[in-house]
N, C-alpha and C positions, 0 to 999 in steps of 0.2 A: 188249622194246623194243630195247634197245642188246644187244651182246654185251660182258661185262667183257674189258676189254682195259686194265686197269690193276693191277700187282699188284704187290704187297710192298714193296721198299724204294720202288719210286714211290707208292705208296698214303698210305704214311705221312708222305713228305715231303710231300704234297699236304695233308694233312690238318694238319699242323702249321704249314704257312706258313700258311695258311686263317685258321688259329684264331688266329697271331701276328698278320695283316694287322686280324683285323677287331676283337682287342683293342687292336691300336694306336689306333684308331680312338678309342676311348673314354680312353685314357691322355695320348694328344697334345694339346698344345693346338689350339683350333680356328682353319683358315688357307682362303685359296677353296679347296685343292685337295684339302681336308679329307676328301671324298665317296668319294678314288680306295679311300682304306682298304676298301671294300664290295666292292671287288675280289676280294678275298679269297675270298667266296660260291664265286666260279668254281671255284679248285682246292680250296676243302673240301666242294663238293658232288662234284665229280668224285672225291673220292675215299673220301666215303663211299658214292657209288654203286658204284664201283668202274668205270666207262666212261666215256671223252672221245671229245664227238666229232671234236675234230680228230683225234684218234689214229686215228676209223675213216675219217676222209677221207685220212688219210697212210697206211693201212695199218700204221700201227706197233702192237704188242702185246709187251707187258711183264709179260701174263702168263703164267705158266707151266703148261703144258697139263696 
């Protein structure tokens, strides 16, 4: 489908804000803007897929070949 164009120390930062955002999510008390926590989804899925697609609409690749 995608080509990986995410790799290593992007990978992981992706994966670890991911995981902080959407435990915050259950730590925090609840406020309206409680929902944005789920945000998180975005970069821990991109980076256990290992591909974003803005990176392939920007042309950027952070992996290494």
């Amino acid at each position: 489908m995608f080509k990986n164009n995410v790799g290593g120390i992007d990978r992981t930062l992706r994966i670890v804000i991911g995981l902080a955002l959407i435990i915050g999510f259950f730590v925090t008390p609840p406020s309206p803007y409680h929902w944005l926590y789920w945000i998180g989804l975005i970069p821990l899925a991109t980076g256990l897929l290992g591909t974003c697609p803005l990176y392939s609409m920007l042309g950027v690749n952070t992996c290494k070949k």
